[in-house]
C-alpha positions in Angstrom: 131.5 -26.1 74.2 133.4 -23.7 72.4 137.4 -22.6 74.5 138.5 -19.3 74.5 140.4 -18.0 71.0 142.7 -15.3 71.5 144.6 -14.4 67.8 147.2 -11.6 67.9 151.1 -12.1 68.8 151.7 -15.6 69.8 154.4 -13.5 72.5 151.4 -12.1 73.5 149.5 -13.2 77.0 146.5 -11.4 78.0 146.9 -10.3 81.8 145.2 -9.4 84.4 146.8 -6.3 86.6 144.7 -4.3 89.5 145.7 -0.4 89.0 145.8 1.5 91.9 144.5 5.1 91.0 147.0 7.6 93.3 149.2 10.2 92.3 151.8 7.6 91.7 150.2 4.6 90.3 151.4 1.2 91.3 150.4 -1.9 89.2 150.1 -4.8 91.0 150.3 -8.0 88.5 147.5 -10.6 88.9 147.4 -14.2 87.6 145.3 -14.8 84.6 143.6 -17.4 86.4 141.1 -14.6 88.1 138.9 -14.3 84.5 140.1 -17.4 82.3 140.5 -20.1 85.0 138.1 -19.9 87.6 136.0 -22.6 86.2 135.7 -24.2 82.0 135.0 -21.2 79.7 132.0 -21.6 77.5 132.1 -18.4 75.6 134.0 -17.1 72.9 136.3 -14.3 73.2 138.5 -13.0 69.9 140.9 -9.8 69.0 141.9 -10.3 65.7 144.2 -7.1 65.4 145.0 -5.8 68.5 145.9 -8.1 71.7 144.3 -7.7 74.6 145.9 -6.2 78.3 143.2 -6.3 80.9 143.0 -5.2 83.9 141.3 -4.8 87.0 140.6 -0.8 87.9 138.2 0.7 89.3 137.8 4.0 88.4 137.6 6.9 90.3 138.7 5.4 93.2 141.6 4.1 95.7 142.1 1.6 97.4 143.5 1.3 101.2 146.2 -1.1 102.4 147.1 -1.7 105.6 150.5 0.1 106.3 152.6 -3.2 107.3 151.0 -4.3 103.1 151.9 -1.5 101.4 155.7 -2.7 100.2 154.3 -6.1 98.2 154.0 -6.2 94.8 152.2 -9.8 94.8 149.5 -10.6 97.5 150.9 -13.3 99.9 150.0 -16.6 99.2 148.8 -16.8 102.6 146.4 -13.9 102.7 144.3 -15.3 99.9 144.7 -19.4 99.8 141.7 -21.7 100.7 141.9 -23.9 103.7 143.6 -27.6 102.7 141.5 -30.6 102.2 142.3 -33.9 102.0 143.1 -36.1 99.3 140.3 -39.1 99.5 137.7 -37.0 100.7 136.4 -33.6 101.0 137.8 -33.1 104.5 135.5 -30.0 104.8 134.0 -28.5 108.1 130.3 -28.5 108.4 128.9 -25.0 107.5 125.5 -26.2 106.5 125.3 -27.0 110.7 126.4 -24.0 111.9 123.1 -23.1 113.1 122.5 -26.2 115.0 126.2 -26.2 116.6 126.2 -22.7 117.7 122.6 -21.7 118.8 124.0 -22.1 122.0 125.6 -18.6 121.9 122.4 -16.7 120.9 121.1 -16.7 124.9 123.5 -13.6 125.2 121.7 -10.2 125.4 125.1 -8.4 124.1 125.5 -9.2 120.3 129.4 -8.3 120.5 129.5 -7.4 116.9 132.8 -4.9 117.3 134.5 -7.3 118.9 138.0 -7.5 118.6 138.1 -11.1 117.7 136.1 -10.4 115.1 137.9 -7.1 113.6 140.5 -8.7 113.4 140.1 -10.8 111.1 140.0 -7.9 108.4 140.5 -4.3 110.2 143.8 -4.1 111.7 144.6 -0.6 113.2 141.5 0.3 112.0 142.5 0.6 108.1 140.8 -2.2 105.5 143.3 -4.8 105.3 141.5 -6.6 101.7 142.9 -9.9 100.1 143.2 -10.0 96.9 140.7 -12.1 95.5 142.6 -15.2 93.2 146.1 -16.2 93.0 146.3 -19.5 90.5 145.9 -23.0 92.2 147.9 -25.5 90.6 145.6 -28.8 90.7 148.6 -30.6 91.8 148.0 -28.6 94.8 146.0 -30.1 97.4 143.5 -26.9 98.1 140.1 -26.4 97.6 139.3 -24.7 94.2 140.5 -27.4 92.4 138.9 -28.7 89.4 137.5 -32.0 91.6 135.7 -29.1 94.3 134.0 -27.0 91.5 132.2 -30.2 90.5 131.3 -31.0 93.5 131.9 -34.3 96.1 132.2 -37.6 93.8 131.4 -40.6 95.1 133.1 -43.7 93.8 130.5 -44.5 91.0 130.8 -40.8 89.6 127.7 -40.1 91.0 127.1 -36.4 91.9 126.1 -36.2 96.1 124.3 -33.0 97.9 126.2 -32.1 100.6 124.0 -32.8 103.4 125.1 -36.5 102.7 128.1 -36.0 103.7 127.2 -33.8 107.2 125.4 -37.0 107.6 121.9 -34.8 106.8 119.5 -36.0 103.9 120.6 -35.4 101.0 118.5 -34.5 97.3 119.2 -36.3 93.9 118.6 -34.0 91.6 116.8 -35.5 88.1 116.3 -33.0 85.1 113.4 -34.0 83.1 114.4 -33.3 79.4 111.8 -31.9 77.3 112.0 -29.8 74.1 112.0 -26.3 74.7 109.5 -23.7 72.9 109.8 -21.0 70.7 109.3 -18.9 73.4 112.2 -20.4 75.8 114.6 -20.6 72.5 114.2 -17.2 72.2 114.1 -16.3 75.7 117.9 -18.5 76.0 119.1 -16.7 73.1 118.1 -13.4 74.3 119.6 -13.7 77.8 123.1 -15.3 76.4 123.1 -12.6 73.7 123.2 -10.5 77.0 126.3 -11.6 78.9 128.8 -9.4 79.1 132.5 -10.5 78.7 135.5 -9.4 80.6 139.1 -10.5 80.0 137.5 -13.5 78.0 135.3 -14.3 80.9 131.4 -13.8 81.3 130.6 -11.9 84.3 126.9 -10.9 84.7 124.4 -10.0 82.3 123.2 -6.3 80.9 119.8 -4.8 82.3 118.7 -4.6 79.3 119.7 -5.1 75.6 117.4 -3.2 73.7 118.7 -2.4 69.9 116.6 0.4 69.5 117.2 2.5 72.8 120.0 5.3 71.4 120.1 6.5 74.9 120.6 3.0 77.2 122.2 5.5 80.5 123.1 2.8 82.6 120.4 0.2 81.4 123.9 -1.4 79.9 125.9 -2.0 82.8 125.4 -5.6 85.4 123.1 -4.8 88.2 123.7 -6.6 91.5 119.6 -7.4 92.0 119.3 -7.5 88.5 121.6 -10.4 87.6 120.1 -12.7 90.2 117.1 -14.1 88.2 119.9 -14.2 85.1 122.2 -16.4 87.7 119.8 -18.9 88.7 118.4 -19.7 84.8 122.3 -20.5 84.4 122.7 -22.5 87.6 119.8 -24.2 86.6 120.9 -25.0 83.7 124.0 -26.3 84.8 125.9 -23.1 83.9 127.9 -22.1 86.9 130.7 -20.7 85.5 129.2 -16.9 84.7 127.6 -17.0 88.2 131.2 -17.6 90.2 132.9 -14.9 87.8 130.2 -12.6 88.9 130.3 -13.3 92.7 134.0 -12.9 92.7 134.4 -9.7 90.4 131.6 -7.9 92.8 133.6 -8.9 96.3 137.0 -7.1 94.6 135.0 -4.0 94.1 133.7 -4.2 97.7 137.2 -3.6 98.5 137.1 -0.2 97.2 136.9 3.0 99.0 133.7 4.9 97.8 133.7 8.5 98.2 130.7 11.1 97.5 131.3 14.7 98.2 134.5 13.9 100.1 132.2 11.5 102.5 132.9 7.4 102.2 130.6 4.8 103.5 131.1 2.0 105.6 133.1 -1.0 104.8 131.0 -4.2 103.2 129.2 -1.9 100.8 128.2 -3.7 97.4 128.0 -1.5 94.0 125.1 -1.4 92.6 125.5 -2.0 89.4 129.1 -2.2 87.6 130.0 -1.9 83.7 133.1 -3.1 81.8 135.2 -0.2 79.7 137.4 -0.7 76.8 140.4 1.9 77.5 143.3 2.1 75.3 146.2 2.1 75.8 150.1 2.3 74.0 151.9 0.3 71.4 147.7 -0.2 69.8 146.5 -2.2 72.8 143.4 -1.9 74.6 142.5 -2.6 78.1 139.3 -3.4 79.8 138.5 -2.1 83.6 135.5 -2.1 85.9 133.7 0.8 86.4 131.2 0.4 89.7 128.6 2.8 90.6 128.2 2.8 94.8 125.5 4.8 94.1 127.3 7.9 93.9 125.8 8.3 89.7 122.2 7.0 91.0 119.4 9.2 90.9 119.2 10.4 94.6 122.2 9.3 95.4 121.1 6.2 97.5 123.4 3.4 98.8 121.8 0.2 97.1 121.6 -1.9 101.0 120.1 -4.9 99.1 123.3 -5.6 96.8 125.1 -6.9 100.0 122.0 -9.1 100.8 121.5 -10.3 97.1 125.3 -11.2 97.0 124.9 -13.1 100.1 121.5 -15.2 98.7 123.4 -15.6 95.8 126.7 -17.0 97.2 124.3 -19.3 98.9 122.5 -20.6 95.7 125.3 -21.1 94.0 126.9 -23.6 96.5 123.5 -25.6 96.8 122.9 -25.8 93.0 126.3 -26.7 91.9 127.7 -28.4 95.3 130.6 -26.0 94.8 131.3 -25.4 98.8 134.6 -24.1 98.5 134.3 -20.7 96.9 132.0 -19.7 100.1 134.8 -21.4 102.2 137.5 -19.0 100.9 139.2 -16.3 103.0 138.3 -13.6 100.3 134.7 -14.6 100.3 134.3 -15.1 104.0 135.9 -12.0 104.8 133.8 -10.0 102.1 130.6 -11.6 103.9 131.9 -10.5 107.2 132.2 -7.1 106.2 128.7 -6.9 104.8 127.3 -8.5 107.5 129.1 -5.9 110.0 127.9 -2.9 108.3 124.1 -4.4 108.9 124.7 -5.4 112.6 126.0 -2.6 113.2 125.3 -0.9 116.8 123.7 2.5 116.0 120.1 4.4 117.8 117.3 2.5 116.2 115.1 0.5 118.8 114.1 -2.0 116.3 115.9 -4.8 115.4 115.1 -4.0 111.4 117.2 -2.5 109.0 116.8 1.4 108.9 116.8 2.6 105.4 116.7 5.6 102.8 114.3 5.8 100.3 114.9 4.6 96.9 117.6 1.6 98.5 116.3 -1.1 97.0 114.9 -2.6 94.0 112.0 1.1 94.1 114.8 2.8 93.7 113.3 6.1 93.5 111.1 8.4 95.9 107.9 6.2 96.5 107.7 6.8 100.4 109.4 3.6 101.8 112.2 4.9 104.2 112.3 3.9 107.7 112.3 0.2 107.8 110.6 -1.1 104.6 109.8 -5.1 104.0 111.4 -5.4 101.5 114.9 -5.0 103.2 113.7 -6.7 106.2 113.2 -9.7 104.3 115.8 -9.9 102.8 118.4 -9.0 105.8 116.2 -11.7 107.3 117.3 -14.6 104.2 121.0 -13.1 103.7 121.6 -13.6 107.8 119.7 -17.3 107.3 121.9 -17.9 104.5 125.3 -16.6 106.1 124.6 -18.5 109.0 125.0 -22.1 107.3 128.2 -20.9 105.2 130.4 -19.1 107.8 133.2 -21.0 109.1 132.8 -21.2 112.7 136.6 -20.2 114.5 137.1 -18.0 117.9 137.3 -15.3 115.6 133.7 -15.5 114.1 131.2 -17.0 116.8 130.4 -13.9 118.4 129.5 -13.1 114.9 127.3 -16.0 114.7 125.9 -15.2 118.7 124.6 -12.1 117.0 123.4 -13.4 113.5 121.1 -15.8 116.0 120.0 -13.0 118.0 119.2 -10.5 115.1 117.4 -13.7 113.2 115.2 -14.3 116.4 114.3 -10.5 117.4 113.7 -9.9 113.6 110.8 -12.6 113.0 109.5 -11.5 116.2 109.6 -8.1 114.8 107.9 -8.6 111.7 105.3 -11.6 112.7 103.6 -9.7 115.3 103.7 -6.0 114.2 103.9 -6.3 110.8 100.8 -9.0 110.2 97.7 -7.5 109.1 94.3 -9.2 108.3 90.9 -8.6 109.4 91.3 -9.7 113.0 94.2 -7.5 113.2 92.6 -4.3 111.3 89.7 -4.2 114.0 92.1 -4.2 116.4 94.1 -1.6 115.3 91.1 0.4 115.0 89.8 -0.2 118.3 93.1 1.0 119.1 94.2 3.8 122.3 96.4 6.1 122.0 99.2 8.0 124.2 100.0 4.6 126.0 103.0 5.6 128.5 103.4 2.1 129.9 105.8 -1.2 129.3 102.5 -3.1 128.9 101.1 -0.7 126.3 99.1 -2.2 123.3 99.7 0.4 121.0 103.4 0.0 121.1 104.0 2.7 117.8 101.3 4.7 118.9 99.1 3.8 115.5 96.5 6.4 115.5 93.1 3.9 114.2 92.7 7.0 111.5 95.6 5.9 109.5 93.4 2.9 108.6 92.8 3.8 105.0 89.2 4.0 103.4 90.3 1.3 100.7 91.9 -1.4 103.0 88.2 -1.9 104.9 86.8 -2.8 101.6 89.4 -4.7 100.2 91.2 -6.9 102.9 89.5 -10.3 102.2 88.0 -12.2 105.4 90.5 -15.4 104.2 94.1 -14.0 104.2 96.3 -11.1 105.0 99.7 -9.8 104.8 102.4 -8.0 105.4 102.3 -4.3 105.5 105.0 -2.2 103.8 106.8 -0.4 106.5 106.3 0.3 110.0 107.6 3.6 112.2 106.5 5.1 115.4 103.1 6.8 114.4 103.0 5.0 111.1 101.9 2.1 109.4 102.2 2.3 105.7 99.6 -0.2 104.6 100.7 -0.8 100.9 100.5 -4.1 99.7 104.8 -4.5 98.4 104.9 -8.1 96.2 108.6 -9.0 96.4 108.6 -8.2 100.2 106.2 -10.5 101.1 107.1 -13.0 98.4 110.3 -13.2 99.8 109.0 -13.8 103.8 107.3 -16.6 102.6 110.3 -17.9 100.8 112.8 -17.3 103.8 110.1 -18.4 106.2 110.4 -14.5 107.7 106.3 -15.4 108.2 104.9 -18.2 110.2 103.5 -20.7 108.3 100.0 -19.9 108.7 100.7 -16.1 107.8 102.8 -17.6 104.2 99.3 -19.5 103.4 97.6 -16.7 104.1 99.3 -14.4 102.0 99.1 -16.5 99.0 95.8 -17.1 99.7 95.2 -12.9 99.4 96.6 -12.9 96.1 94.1 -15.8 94.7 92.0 -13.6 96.6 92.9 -10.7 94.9 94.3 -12.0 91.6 92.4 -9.1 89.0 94.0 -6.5 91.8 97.7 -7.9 92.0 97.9 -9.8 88.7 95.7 -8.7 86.3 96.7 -9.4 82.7 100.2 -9.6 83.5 102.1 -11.0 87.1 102.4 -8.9 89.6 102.1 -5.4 90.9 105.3 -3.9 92.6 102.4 -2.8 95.2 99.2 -2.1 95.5 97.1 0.7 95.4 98.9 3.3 93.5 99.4 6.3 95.2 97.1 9.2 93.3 96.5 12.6 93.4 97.7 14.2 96.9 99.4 11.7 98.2 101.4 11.0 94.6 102.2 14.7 94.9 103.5 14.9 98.3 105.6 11.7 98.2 106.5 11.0 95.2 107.7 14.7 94.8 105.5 15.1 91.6 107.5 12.2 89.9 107.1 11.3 86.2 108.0 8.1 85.9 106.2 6.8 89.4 102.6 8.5 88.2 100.1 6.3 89.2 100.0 2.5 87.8 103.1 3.2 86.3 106.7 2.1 86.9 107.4 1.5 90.9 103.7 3.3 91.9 101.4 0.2 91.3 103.2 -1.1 88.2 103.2 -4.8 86.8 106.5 -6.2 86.9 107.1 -9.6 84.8 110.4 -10.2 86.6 108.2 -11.0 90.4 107.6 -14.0 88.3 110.5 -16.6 90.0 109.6 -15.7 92.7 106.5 -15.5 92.9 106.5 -19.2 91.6 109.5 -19.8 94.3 106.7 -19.0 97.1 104.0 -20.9 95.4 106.2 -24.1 95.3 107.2 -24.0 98.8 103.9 -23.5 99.9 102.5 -26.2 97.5 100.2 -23.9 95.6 101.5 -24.9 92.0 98.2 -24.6 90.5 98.9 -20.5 91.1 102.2 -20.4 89.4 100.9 -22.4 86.4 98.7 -19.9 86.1 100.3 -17.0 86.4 103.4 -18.3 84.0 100.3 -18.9 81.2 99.4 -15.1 82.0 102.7 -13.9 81.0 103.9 -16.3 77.9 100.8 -15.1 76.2 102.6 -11.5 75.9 105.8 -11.4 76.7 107.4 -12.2 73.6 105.1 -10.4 72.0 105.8 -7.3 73.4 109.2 -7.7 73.0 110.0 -8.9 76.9 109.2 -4.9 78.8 110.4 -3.9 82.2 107.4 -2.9 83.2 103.5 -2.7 82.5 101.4 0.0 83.1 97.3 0.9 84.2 95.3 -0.9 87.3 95.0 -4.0 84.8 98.6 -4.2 84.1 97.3 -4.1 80.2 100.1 -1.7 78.3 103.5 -1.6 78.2 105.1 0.9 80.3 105.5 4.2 78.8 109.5 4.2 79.7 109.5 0.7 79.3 112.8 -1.1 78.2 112.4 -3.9 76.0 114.3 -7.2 75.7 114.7 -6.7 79.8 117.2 -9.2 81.1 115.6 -9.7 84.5 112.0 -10.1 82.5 113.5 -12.9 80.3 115.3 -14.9 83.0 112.4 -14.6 85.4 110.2 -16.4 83.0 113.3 -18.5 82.2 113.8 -19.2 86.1 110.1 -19.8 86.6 109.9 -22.3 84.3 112.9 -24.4 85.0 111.6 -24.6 88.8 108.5 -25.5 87.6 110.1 -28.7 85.9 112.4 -29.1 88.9 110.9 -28.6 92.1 113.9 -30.8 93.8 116.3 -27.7 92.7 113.6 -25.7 93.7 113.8 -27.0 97.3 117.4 -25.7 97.6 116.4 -22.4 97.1 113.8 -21.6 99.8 114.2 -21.7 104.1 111.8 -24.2 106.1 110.7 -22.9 109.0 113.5 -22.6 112.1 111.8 -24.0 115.2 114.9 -23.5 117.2 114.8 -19.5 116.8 111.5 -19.3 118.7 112.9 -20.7 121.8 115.8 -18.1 121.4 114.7 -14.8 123.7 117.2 -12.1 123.4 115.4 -9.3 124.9 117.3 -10.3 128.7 113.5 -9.2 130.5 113.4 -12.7 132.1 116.4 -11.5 134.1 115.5 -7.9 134.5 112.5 -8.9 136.9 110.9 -5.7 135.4 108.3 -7.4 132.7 107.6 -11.0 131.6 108.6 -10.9 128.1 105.8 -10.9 125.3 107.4 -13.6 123.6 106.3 -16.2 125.7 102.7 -15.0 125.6 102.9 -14.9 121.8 104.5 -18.2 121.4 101.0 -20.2 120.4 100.3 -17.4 117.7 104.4 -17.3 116.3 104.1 -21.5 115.6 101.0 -21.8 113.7 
């Protein structure tokens, strides 16, 4: 591997400074180690006649400091170190067992997630107290960070362990079968590296898209949150984990930024959506490279992107059980930045349901398509980024009534979604059976689903073997749209029971020319047309029907779609679906998007050479090869969350709670 080149004044060191944007700017000087040392650099980075100052800004916004921090000019070594760990031996508390410790505190009704003990820990007088996010670690120094904890635990032979061996769990060797790559994957490798982008000499995330002949790229060039994730697990599967840390950490410093649209800031924990690295310059012929994030305060609509947060969570989470890299979870930066994420979605607000309540456009359809209110895709996701903080918090008095109320959300959430959310044929005659205007505690209807919201297309086309899903559900509203990565996802996080995750794959064999076509897989299914595409879409060009986010073919579905397959041993579907899309892919150049019913053209705004598209076929194949990595990646089933009843009506005396009657139908 090639080391970082720097060649200007020999005097000269590149640094790394945060700038404070306020009428009287303050620099604060940061180690280098944030971009060169975080892990072995495998990129090359030269300035052959102008060195380099770079530093970490964010502009257009401030930052807010606790009043007893505002006189340092260096964070406290303190405020941002790792916890110690022994020489020998990893010495590390067992995160991956959180679940099982501490499942005791989920009987509580109250989910306590204000508490003080748990402010505290990064709101003091209610002002965001936010560590800094590196200072250098000598490896002389016996903290975790070090060069022996990147790698991972080493037993005596040199042999690499999983960390469930040492919580005394089963643990997985991982084998990579070496094969030559094709064409195709050459091409696809050299594509996505040719799309990393550098800053201070350090990769950190990968452009949308790279497309040489778009003159007008709008922000198609900057490193999307959701968009990197496919990019970050082709490099972790690979054995690349150095671009994927650099990421993580860059996107939890600008989490500690104040956001501000029209003079109105959002809560604390919010992840940008997307972020993009400028070359200002500066005096004496030097230049300076800052971050620019987008909060979504330059998005179309204006929408807070809620699944950043979530994907930077998963993320965090694949990262440790790829690489066996534990202690960049374990840090105080990174713990605290998944703290504050995870208060902003636990918050206490007026919703009845325990699922996330949304904005249109929030996620990856980021534009008007009619899915605010409490949309799958969200759901499952909260649903995997509260699975996946649950085994990588550290457990002290000042997070377990955070964990008491991850438990309680996980259980009310799969009840949630399992039993009003599940549709098949059984389930369709019921609802259109249904009565109406129930004023009762033992009312069927619960949402008050009028039977004529049952659309004309779903009696012909639910298949008697299978079911799914349905897209959103309100009070007086069911929005039956097939949405791919929402049920995808259940069945990786195990969000559906095991019966329902068979039978959704079983809908899509079902349904193959419908939801894959020539090229894997709808965004949804049907498109909306005519009236309907008028009225909710708002008249939108780019969502007309079977096109873009309105029943368009998106390659990038790929991973995971083959992530779902292999959990649910269904290979033979992935295989198939991977041979779909190698056929055209490189022919066409690797679009975001395909448009018509068939999925047969390229979208009509279309990127080519999509990053997402080439690392999802990238991802999909390596899992393929690997399904021991792939293992990591997906949630079994939790047992112990079914016996977990948080609704407090066994102690009310007023109503035997429905949980207990459902509990046959929740374990199949």
């Amino acid at each position: 591997m090639n080391t970082i080149s720097i060649i200007g004044n020999s005097t000269m060191k590149p640094s790394c400074r945060f700038l404070i944007s306020t009428k009287s700017p303050v620099f604060f000087k940061h180690h280098h180690s944030l971009t060169n040392n975080l892990s072995g650099n495998q990129f090359n980075f030269d300035k052959t006649k102008r060195s380099l100052a770079c530093s970490f800004r964010i502009l257009g916004f401030r930052t807010i400091f606790n009043e007893a921090q505002k006189s340092f000019c260096v964070p406290n070594i303190s405020f941002v170190q790792s916890r110690l760990i022994t020489g020998g031996s990893r010495g590390i508390s067992v995160v991956a067992s959180v679940a099982s410790q501490f499942r005791g505190f989920s009987t509580s009704v109250e989910t306590r997630v204000n508490d003080k003990n748990f402010e505290r820990i990064f709101v003091q007088n209610g002002i965001n107290v936010k560590p800094l996010v590196v200072e250098r670690i000598d490896k002389d120094e016996n903290v975790l960070g070090d060069e022996e904890s990147r790698l991972g635990a080493l037993v005596d032979d040199g042999e690499s362990v999983n960390r469930e061996d040492l919580d005394g769990g089963q643990g997985v060797e991982i084998v990579s079968t070496k094969r030559e790559e094709s064409d195709i994957e050459k091409e696809a490798w050299k594509l996505l590296n040719d799309a990393v982008v550098m800053y201070c000499g350090s990769p950190v995330g990968t452009v949308a898209a790279n497309d040489p002949g778009d003159k007008m790229p709008l922000n198609y060039d900057q490193v999307f949150v959701r968009d990197f994730v496919p990019s970050a697990l082709a490099f972790l599967l690979r054995g690349e984990g150095e671009i994927v840390k650099n990421f993580l950490l860059h996107a939890l410093q600008l989490q500690s930024w104040e956001k501000t649209v029209d003079c109105y800031s959002p809560g604390q924990g919010l992840m940008p959506a997307s972020f993009k690295v400028r070359t200002v310059p500066l005096d004496d012929n030097k230049l300076e490279e800052v971050l620019d994030p987008d909060f979504g305060e330059s998005a179309i609509g204006r929408v807070a992107p809620v699944d950043s947060g979530l994907w930077w969570i998963i993320l965090l989470r694949a990262y440790g059980k790829l690489t066996g890299d534990y202690a960049l979870q374990e840090r105080v930066d990174v713990q605290t930045g998944m703290k504050l994420i995870l208060n902003l979605c636990l918050a206490d607000g007026f919703d009845m349901f325990p699922s996330l309540l949304v904005t249109d456009g929030s996620c990856m359809i980021d534009r008007r398509m009619g899915i605010h209110g409490h949309p799958l895709e969200i759901q499952a996701l909260f649903y995997s980024a509260l699975r996946s903080s649950r085994e990588m918090l550290v457990v002290n008095d000042g997070s377990k009534n955070l964990v008491r109320a991850i438990n309680n959300r996980l259980s009310a959430l799969s009840f949630h979604i399992r039993e009003y959310y599940w549709v098949d044929m059984r389930k369709i005659n019921e609802i259109y059976r249904y009565k109406t205007e129930e004023y009762s505690t033992e009312a069927i209807n619960k949402f008050n689903i009028y039977p004529e919201q049952i659309p004309s297309w779903l009696m012909d086309w639910i298949p008697e073997e299978g079911g799914y899903l349905i897209g959103n559900l309100q009070p007086a509203h069911m929005d039956f749209r097939f949405f791919t990565l929402g049920n995808l996802w259940s069945v990786v996080s195990s969000l559906g029971t095991p019966k329902q995750n068979e039978s959704i794959l079983n809908m899509i064999e079902a349904k193959w020319d419908d939801l894959v076509g020539n090229m894997p897989l709808k965004i949804c299914y049907p498109a909306l047309e005519s009236e309907d595409w008028r009225i909710i879409t708002g008249s939108d060009p780019k969502n007309t029907p079977w096109s873009y986010h309105n029943g368009g073919s998106w390659p990038t579905l790929l991973w995971q779609f083959t992530l779902a397959c292999m959990k649910m041993n269904r290979m033979e579907l992935a295989h198939k679906a991977i041979a779909l899309a190698e056929k055209r892919l490189q022919v066409d150049h690797w679009p975001e998007y395909y448009d018509t019913r068939a999925g047969k053209f390229i979208g009509k705004q279309s990127r080519l050479y999509q990053t997402w598209t080439v690392a999802g076929f990238l991802t999909s194949k390596i899992l393929l090869e690997n399904p021991e990595k792939a293992a990591l990646l997906f949630w079994d089933e939790d047992y112990d969350l079914l016996e977990i009843c948080v609704c407090g009506l066994n102690t009310s005396g007023r109503k035997r709670c429905s949980r207990v009657a459902a509990k046959s139908q929740i374990l199949v």
